[in-house]
GUPADO-76677 format. One record per residue (C-alpha): x, y, z. Coordinates in nm, 4 decimals. Layout:
# GUPADO-76677
X / Y / Z
...
***
This chain:
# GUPADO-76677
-0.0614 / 1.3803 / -2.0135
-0.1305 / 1.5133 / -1.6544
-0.4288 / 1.6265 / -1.4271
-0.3745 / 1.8702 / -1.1543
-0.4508 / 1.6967 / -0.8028
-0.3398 / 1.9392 / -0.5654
-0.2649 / 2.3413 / -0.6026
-0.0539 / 2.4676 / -0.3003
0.0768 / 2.8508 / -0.3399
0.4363 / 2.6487 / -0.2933
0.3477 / 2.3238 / -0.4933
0.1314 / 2.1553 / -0.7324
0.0501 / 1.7734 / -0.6879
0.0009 / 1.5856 / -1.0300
-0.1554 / 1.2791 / -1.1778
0.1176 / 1.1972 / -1.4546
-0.0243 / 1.0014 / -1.6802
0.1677 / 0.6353 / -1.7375
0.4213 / 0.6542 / -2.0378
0.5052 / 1.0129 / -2.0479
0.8848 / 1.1337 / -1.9468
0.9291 / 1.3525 / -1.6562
1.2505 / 1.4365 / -1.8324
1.2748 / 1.5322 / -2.2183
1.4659 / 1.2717 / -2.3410
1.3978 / 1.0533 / -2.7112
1.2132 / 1.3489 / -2.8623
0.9219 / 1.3244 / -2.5986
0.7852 / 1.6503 / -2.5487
0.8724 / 1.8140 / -2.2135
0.6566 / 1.7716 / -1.8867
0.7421 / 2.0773 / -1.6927
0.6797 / 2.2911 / -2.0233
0.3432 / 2.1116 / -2.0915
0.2388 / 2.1821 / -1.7254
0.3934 / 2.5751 / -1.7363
0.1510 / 2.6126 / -2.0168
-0.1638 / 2.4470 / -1.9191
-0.1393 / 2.6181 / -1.5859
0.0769 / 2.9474 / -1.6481
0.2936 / 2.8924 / -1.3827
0.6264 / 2.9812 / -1.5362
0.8636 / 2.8587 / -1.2544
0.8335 / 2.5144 / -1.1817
1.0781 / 2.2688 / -1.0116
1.1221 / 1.8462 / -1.0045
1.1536 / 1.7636 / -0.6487
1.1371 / 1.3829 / -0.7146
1.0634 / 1.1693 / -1.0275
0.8622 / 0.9031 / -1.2018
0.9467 / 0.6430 / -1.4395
0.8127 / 0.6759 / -1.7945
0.5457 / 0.3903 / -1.7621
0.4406 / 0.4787 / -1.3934
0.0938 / 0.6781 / -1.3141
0.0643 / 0.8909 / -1.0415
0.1679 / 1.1331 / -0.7985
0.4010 / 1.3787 / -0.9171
0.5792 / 1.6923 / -0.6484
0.6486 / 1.9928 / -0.8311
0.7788 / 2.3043 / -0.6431
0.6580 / 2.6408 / -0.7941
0.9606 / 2.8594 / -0.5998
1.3320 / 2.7516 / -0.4802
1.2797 / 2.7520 / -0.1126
1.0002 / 2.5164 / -0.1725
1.2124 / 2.3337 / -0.3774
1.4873 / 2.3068 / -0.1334
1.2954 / 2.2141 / 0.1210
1.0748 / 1.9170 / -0.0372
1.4194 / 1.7834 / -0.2460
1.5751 / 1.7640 / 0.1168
1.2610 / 1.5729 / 0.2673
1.2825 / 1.3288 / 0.0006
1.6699 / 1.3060 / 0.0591
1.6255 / 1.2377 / 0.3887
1.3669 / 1.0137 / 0.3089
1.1078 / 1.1808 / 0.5486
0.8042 / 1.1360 / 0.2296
0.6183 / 0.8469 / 0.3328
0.5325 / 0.7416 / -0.0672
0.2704 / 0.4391 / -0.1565
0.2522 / 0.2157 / -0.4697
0.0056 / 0.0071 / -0.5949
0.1236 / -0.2410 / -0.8505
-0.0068 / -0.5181 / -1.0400
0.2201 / -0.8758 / -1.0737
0.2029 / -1.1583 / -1.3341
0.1436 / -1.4041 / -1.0599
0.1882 / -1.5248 / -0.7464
0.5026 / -1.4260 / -0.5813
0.6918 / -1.6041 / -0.3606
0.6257 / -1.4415 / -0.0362
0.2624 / -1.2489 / -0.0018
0.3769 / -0.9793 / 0.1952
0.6999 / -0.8478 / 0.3822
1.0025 / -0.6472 / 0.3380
1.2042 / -0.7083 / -0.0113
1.5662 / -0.5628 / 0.0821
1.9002 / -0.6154 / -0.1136
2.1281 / -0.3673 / -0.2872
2.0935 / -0.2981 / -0.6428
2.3431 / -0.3660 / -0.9531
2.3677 / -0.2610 / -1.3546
2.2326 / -0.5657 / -1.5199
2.1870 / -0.6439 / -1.8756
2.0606 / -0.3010 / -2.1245
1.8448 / -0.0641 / -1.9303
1.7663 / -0.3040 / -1.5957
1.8702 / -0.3777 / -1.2687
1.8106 / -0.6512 / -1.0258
1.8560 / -0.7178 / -0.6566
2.1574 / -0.8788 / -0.4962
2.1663 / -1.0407 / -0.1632
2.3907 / -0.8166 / -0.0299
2.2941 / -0.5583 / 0.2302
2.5763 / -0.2607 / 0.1718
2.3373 / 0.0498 / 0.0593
1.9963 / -0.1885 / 0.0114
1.7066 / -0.0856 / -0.1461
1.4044 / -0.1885 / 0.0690
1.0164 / -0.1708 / 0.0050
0.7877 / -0.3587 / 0.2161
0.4754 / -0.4935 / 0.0675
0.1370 / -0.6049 / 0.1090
-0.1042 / -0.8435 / -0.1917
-0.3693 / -1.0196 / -0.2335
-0.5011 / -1.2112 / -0.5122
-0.5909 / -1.0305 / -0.8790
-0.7843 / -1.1468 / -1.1848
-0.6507 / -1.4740 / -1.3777
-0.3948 / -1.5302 / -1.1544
-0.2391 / -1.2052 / -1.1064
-0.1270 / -1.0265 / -0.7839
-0.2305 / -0.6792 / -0.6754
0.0145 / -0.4889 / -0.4717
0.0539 / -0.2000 / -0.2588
0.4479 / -0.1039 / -0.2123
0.6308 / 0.1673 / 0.0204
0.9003 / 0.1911 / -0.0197
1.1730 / 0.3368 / 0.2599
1.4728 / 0.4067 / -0.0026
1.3754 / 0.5620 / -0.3527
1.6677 / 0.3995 / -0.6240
1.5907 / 0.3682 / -1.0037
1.3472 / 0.0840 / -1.0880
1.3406 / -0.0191 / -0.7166
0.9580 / -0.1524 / -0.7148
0.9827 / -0.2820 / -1.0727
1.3073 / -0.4792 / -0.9227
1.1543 / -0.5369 / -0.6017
0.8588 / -0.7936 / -0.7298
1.0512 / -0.9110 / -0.9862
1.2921 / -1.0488 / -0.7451
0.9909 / -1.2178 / -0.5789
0.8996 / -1.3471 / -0.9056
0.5645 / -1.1383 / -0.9781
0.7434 / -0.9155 / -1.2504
0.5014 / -0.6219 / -1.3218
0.2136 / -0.6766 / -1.6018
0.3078 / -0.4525 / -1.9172
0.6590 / -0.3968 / -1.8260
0.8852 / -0.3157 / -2.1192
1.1977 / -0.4201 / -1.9495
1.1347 / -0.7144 / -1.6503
0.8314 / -0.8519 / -1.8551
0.8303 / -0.8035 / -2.2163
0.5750 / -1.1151 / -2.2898
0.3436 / -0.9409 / -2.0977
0.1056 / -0.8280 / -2.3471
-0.1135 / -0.5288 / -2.1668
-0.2228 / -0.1229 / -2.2611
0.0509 / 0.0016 / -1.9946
0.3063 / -0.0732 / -1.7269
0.1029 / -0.1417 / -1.4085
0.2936 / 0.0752 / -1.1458
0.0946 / 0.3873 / -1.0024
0.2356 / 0.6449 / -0.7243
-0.0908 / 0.6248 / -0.5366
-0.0363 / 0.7992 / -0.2187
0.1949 / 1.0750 / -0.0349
0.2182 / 1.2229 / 0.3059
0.4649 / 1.4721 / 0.4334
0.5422 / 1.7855 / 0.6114
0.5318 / 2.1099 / 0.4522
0.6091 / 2.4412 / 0.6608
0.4892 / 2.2644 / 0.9672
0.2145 / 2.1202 / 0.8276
0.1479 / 1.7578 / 0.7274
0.0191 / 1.7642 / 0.3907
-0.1013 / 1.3976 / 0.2490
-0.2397 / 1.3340 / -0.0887
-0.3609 / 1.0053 / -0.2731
-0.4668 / 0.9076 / -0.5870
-0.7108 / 0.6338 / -0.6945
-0.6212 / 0.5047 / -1.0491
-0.9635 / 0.3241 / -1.0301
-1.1458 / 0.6752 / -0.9618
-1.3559 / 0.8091 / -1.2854
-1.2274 / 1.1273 / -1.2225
-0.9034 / 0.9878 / -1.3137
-0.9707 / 0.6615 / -1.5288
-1.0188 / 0.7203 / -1.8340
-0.9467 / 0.4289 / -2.0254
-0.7012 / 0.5893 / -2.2498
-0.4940 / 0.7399 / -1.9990
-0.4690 / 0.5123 / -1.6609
-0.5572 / 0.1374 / -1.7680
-0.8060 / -0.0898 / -1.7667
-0.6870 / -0.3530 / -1.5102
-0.7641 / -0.0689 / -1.2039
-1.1093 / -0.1303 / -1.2937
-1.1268 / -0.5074 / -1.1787
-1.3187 / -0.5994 / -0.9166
-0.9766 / -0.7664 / -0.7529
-0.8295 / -0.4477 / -0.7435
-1.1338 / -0.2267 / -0.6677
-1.1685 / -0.4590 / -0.3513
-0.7688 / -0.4531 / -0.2535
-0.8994 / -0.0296 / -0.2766
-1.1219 / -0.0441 / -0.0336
-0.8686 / -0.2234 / 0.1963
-0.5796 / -0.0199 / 0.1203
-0.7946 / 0.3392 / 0.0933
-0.5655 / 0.4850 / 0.3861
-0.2383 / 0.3307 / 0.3286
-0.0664 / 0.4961 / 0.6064
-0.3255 / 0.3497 / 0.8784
-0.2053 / 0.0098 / 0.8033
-0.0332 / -0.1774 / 1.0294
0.3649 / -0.1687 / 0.8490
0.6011 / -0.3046 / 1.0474
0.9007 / -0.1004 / 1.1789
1.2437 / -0.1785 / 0.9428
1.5022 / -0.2606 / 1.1647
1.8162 / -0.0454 / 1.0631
2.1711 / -0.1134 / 1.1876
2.2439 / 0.2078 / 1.2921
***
């Protein structure tokens, strides 16, 4: 369900473990309860969340102050947050910035509009996966439900496995992982990553077998310190 990746007296970082619910919600057992008892700390808080089918990174507050202050860094989007994602194909555009606000479509998705009123925006970097696939690395500036899922399916490289913008995708999981996070924590900058490809991690049952290509373990290599890359400033209007 979850390893531990970092313990701070103030916060634990998590792995969370693709399809498990941060929230309880359809009878799925709770994550904060299953964490409280594997670790005995009794007071834990959300500070952000995770879809059900994405892996990775995972804030949890142990106090309120902490709380407070890591919910407000994430409001005012000061957590630099990393993605790595794997796409059906080639998209249209191999890397960039994917901006547009976001509307209720059909059931339980969403999907980008060209407007620019309150716009989602995650900029983007790929290269080439097995049989025609796309690996990606994501960061995204704004943090809005499904935003990465939306993002690349806009671009037309839907996510392998995903139960709602690809269901002919026939694969073990959703391919969306919350690989890396950096911000600053009681004046210091704290940043944590997580390989999905990593044995210490992959097992097969939990994270996936695609992180174990040799496409992906090479996009790894080139992407091991996300924040080093060279990401172009987003122009605001402001």
């Amino acid at each position: 369900m979850f390893d531990i990746v970092m313990d701070n007296p103030d916060f634990l970082v998590i792995n969370k473990h693709p399809n498990v619910s941060v929230h309880k919600d359809d009878g799925d057992t709770s994550l904060l309860l299953e964490i409280s008892k594997a670790t005995g700390y009794q007071s834990l808080f959300l500070v952000h969340r995770l879809d059900k089918m994405t892996s990775g990174l995972l804030l949890l507050a142990k106090n309120h102050q902490a709380a407070s202050e890591l919910s407000q860094q994430f409001a005012d989007r000061a957590v630099t947050k990393f993605y790595l994602a794997i796409g059906v194909k080639k998209p249209k555009k191999k890397q960039g910035l994917i901006s547009g606000d976001m509307e209720r479509s059909r059931r339980s998705s969403w999907k980008l509009t060209t407007t620019q009123t309150n716009p989602a925006q995650t900029q983007f970097f790929s290269v080439a996966g097995e049989s025609g696939e796309r690996v990606f690395l994501c960061k995204p500036k704004t943090g809005k439900t499904h935003q990465i899922r939306v993002a690349l399916n806009s671009i037309g490289s839907s996510i392998v496995g995903d139960p709602i913008y690809t269901p002919s995708s026939n694969a073990d999981r959703g391919y969306l992982h919350a690989y890396a996070l950096k911000f600053q924590y009681q004046g210091n900058i704290v940043g944590v990553h997580c390989d999905p490809s990593d044995p210490k991690w992959n097992r097969l049952e939990n994270m996936g077998e695609k992180w174990q290509s040799e496409a992906v373990q090479h996009a790894l290599k080139t992407w091991g310190k996300p924040c080093q890359l060279d990401w172009p400033v987003i122009k605001t209007n402001k």
